[in-house]
C-alpha positions in Angstrom: 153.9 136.4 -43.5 156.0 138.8 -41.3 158.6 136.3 -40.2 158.7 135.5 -44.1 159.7 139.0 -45.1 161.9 139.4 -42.2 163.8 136.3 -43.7 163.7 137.5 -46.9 165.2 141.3 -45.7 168.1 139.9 -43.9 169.1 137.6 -46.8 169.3 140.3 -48.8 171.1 142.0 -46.6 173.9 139.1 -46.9 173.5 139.9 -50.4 174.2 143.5 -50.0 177.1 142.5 -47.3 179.1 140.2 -49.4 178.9 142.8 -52.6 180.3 145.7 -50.6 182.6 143.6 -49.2 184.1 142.1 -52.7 184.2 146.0 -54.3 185.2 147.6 -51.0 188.0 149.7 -52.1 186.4 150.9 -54.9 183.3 152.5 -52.7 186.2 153.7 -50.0 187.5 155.4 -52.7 184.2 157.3 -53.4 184.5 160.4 -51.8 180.6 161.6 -52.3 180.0 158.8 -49.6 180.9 160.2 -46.7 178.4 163.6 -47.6 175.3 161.9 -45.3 177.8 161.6 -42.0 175.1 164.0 -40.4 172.4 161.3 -40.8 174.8 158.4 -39.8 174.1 156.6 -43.4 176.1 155.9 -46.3 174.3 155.2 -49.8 175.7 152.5 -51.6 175.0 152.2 -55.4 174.5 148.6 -56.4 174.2 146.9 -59.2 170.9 144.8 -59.7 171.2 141.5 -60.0 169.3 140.1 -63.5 167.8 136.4 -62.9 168.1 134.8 -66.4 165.2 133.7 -68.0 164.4 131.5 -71.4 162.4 134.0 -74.0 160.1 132.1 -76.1 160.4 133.5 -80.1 157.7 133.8 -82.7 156.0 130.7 -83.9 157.3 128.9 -87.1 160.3 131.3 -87.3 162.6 128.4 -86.9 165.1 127.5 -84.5 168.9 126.6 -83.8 170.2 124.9 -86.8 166.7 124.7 -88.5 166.7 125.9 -92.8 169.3 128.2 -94.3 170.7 130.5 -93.1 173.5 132.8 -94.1 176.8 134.0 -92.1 176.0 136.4 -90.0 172.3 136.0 -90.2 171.0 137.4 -86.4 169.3 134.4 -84.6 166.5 136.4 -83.5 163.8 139.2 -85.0 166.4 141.8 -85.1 163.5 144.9 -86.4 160.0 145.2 -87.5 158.6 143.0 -90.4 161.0 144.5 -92.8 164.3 143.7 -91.0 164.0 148.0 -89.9 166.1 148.0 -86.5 163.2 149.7 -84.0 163.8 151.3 -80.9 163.7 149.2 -78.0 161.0 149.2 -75.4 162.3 147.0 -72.7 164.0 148.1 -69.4 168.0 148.3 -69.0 170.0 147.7 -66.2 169.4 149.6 -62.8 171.5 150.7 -59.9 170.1 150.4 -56.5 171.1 152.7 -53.6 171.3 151.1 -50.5 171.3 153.0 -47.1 173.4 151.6 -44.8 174.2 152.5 -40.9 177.3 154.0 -40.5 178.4 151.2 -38.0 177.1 148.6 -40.4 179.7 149.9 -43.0 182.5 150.2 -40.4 182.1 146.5 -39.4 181.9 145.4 -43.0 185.2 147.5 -43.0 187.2 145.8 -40.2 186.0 142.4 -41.7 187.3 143.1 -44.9 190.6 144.5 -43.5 190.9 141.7 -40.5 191.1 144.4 -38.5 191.9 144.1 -34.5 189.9 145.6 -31.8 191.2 148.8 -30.3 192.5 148.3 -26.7 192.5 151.5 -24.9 195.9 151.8 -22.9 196.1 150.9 -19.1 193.1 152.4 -17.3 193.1 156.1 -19.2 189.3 156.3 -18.8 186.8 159.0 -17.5 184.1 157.1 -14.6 180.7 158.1 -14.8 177.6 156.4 -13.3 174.7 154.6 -14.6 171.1 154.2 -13.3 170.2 150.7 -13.3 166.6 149.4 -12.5 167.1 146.5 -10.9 164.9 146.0 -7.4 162.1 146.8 -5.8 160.8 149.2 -3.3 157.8 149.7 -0.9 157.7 153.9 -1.5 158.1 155.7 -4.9 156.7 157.8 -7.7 153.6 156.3 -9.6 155.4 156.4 -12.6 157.5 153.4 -11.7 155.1 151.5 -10.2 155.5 147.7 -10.8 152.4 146.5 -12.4 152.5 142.7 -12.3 153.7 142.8 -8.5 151.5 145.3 -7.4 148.8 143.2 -8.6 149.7 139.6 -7.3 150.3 140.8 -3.8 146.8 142.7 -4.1 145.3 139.2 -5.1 147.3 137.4 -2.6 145.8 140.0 0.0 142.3 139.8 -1.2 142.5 135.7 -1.4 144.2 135.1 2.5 141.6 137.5 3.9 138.5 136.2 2.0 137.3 139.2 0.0 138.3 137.9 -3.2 135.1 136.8 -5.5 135.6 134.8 -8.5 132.3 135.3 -9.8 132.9 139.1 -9.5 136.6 139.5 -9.9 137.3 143.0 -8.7 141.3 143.7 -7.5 141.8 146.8 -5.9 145.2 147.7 -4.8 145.9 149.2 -1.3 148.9 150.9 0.0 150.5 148.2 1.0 150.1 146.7 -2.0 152.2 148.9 -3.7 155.1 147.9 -5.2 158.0 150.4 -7.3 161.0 149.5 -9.5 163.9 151.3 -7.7 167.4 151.8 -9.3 171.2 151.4 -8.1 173.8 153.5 -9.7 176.7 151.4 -10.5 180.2 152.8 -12.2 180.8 152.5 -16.0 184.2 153.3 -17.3 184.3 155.2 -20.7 187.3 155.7 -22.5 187.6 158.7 -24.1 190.4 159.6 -27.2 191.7 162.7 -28.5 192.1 162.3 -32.5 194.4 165.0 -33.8 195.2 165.6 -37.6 198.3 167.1 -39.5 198.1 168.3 -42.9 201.0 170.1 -44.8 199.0 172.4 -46.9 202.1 174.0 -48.8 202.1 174.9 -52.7 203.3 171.0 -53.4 199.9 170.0 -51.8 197.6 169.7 -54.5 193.6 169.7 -54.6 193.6 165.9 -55.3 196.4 164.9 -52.3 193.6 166.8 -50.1 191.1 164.8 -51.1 192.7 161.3 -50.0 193.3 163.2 -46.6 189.9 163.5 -46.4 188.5 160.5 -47.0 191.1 158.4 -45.2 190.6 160.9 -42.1 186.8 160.2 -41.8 187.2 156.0 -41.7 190.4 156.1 -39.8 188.1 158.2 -37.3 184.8 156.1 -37.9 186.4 153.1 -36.8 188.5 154.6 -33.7 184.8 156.1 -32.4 183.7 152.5 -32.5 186.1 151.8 -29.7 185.2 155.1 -27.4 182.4 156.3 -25.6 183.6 159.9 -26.1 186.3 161.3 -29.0 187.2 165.1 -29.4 189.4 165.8 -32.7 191.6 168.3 -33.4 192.9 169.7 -37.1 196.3 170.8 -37.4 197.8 172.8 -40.5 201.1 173.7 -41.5 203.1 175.2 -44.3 206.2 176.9 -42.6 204.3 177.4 -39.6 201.1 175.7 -38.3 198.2 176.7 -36.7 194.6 174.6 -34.8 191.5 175.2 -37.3 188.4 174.3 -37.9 187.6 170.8 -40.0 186.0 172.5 -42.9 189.5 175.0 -43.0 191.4 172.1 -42.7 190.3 170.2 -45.9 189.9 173.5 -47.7 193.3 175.8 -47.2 196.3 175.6 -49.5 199.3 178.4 -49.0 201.6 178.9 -51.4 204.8 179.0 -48.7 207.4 176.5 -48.2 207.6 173.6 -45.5 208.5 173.2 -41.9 207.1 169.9 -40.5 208.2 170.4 -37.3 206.0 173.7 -36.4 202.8 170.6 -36.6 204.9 168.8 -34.2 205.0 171.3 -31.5 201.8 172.5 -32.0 200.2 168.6 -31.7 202.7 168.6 -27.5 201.2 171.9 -26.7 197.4 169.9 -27.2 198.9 167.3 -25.9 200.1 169.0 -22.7 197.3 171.6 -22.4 194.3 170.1 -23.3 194.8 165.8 -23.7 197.3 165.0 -20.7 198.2 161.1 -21.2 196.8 159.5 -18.3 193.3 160.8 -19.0 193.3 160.6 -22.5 193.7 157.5 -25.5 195.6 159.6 -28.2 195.7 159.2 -31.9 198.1 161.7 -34.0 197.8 161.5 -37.6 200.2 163.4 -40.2 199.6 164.0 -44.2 202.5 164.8 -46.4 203.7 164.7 -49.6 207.2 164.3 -48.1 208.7 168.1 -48.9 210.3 169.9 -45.9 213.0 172.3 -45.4 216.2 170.2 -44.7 217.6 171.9 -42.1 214.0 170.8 -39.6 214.5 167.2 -40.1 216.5 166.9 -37.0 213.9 169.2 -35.4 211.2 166.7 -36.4 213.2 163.2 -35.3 213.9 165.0 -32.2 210.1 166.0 -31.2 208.8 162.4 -32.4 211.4 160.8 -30.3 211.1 162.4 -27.0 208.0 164.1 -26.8 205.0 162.3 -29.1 205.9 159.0 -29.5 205.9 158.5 -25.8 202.7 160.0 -25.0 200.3 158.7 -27.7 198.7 155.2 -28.7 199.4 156.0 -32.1 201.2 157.9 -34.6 200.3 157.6 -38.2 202.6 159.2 -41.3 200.5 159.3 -44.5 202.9 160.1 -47.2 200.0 161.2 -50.6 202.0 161.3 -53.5 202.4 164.8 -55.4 203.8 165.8 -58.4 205.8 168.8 -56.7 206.6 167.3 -53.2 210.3 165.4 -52.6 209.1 162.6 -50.8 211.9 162.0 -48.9 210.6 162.8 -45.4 209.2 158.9 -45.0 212.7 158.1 -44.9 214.3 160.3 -42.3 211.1 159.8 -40.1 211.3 155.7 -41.2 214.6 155.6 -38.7 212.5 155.6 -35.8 210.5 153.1 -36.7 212.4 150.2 -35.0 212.6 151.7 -31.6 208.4 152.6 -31.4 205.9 150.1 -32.3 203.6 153.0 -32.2 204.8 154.8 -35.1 203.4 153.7 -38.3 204.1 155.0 -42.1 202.3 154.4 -44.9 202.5 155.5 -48.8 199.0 156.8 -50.3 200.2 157.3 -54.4 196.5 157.8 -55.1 192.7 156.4 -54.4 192.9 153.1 -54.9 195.6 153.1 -52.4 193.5 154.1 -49.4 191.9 150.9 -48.2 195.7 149.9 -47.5 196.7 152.5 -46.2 193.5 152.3 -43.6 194.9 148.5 -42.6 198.8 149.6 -42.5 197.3 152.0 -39.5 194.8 150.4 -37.7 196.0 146.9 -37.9 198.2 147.2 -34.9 195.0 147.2 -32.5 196.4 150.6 -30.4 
């Protein structure tokens, strides 16, 4: 009976699998799911699935093409006795929320999306060590003495020297009995990432361009954690200058000021330098715009991306949201680089259901 409801849970977990994966974009696009990150779940609301069934009608009440009938006659009892409609007493359609694992809906996303696996750069990890329990010693604490060992060479013991009755099967372990699991510390490489976010949060930068931000900014940093043993993150605003905040701050500050990209830019070396040096550290620099800046800084900006990010980090991501205030233009200027780093990637998010593409256009280059 177990094995037959195991069975039956994991086929409908297929189930569940193959409709998330067919209305994907719709359920990225649903910002309430990424409220249970502190539990590591995501609820997913789907639709039940109705088996049909044949409904037997009321004896002698005819059938298709059987007697008159007029056009537009219902084919069925449509009300009481009288033909009075009545209200109905049968169930509707449901919606069933189903939790699912964080890493369940992250795979489900890099299946959908084809996505490649991250490959940290060169050897830019942190080594730490491992206990691993694999031999045996004569000396230790009780609490890892081996059982099954203990009691065989006991046995053997009590068998070689005569004193072992099978009529009264008594095994007594000695001292040199004794046996204890014992463990070897071996080396295990984790590769750590530094995550840092932009965000213009100018007048142009509307409640509704935040949003996409923040959305794309928690699976864009779902599936780079996949890939690390250890990821710090840092949030980076900016209006005509910039400044490190908190992530609640960042998703939830709008200035009224003007635009100066390249203040985020300097700020995003001086972590860079100070905090997440290159050769220790995987990084990942994402930007959010709606393309306004002050024309004079674009120089400023091709200049900083040139010489000093694009060199030092696996990645560099330009989200461009669409607003009804910002120019737009800045995808363009920034766009010029694009053919002398592989790193640097752009991407166009006009509204929600542009996300999921977005999401591929960045990770799909396996940095």
């Amino acid at each position: 009976m177990g094995q037959k409801i195991e069975r039956d849970f994991q086929r409908f977990r297929k189930i569940v699998r193959g409709k998330i994966k067919s209305d994907l974009s719709k359920y990225i696009s649903r910002g309430e799911m990424i409220g249970r990150k502190g539990k590591e779940l995501v609820s997913i609301p789907i639709p039940a699935i109705e088996i049909p069934q044949f409904k037997y009608g009321k004896r002698n009440s005819g059938g298709v093409g059987s007697g008159e009938g007029d056009v537009g006659a219902p084919l069925g009892p449509g009300g009481d006795e009288n033909g009075i409609p009545q209200a109905g007493d049968e169930p509707g359609g449901h919606i069933l929320e189903v939790d699912l694992s964080l890493d369940e809906m992250v795979e489900i996303l890099g299946e959908n999306l084809a996505l490649p696996r991250i490959e940290p750069r060169g050897k830019k990890n942190i080594v730490s060590t491992k206990d691993k329990y694999n031999s045996i010693r004569q000396v230790g604490p009780e609490s890892l003495r081996h059982f099954k060992r203990t009691y065989r060479r006991a046995l053997k013991r009590q068998i070689s020297s005569n004193t072992y009755d099978p009529i009264n099967p008594k095994i007594i372990p000695i001292r040199p009995d004794k046996q204890y699991r014992s463990w070897r510390e071996t080396p295990q490489p984790q590769a750590v990432a530094a995550i840092i976010y932009m965000m213009d949060v100018s007048g142009s930068m509307t409640d509704e361009q935040k949003e996409i931000v923040r959305i794309e900014s928690f699976w864009l940093d779902s599936w780079i954690k996949k890939h690390y043993q250890g990821v710090e993150t840092a949030y980076i605003i900016h209006d005509a200058v910039a400044r490190e905040v908190d992530e609640h701050t960042f998703y939830h500050t709008r200035e009224s000021g003007g635009t100066k990209i390249s203040t985020a830019y300097e700020l995003c070396k001086h972590l860079i330098d100070t905090r997440y040096p290159p050769e220790s550290w995987n990084i990942y620099a994402f930007h959010f715009s709606d393309g306004d800046n002050w024309g004079d800084d674009i120089p400023q900006c091709q200049h900083l991306l040139h010489e000093k990010l694009l060199p030092r980090v696996n990645l560099f991501g330009y989200g461009q949201v669409e607003s009804p205030y910002g120019s737009g233009e800045f995808i363009e200027h920034i766009g010029e680089l694009s053919d002398k780093h592989e790193n640097l990637v752009l991407s166009k998010v006009p509204n929600k259901d542009a996300i999921l593409e977005s999401i591929k256009d960045f990770l799909s280059t396996g940095r």
